[in-house]
C-alpha positions as CSV (number, residue, x, y, z in Angstrom):
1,X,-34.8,9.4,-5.5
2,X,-37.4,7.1,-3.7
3,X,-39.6,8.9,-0.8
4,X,-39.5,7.5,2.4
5,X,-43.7,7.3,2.7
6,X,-43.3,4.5,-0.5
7,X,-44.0,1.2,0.4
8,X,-40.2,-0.9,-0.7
9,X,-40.6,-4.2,-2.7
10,X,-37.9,-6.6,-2.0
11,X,-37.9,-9.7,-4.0
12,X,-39.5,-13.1,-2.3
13,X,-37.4,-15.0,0.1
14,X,-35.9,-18.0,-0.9
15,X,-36.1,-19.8,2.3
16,X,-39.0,-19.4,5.4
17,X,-37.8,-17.6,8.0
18,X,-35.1,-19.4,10.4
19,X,-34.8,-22.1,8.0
20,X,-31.6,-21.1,6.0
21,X,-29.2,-23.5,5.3
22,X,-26.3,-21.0,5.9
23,X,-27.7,-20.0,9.4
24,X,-25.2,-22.3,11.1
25,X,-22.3,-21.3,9.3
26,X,-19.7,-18.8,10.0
27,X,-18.2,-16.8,7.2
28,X,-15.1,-18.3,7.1
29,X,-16.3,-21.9,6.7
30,X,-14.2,-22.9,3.8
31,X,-11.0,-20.0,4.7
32,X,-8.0,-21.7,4.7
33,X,-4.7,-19.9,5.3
34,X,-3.0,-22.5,3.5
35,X,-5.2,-21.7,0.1
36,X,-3.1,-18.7,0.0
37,X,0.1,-20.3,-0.3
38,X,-1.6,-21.8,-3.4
39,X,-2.9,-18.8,-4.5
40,X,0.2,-17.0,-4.5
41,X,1.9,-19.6,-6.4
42,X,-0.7,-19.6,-9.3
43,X,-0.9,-16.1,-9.7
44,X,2.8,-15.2,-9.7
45,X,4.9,-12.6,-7.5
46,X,3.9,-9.1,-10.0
47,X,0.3,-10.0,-9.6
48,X,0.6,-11.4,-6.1
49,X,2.5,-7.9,-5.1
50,X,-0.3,-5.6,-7.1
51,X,-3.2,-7.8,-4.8
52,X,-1.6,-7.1,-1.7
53,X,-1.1,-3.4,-2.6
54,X,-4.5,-3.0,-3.3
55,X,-7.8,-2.8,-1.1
56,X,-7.9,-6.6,-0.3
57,X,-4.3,-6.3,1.0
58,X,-5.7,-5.8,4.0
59,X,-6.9,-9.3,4.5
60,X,-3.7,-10.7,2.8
61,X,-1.5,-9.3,5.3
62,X,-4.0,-10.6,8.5
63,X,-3.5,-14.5,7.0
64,X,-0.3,-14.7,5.9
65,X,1.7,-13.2,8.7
């Protein structure tokens, strides 16, 4: 367990400060409710079922319907 009087090493940035390329961007840049139509149709109506039962179902339900 880590004390709280330890100085914390993070690794180096990757980009200065205020200058990442994804600080523009919202998080649902590339979310398209019609990709799910797709998605159902590849991954088939058991797994599609067992996906929207689980944990991420959540966010199924919120595009679809």
């Amino acid at each position: 367990m880590a004390s709280s009087s330890e100085k914390r090493k993070y690794p180096s940035r990757l980009y200065e400060e205020g200058k990442s390329p994804l600080q523009n961007r919202s998080i649902n840049h590339n979310c398209f409710r019609a990709k799910f139509a797709i998605i159902k149709d590849g991954l088939g109506d058991d797994v599609w079922s067992d996906l929207r039962d689980s944990s991420v179902g959540v966010f199924i339900k919120f595009a679809v319907e």
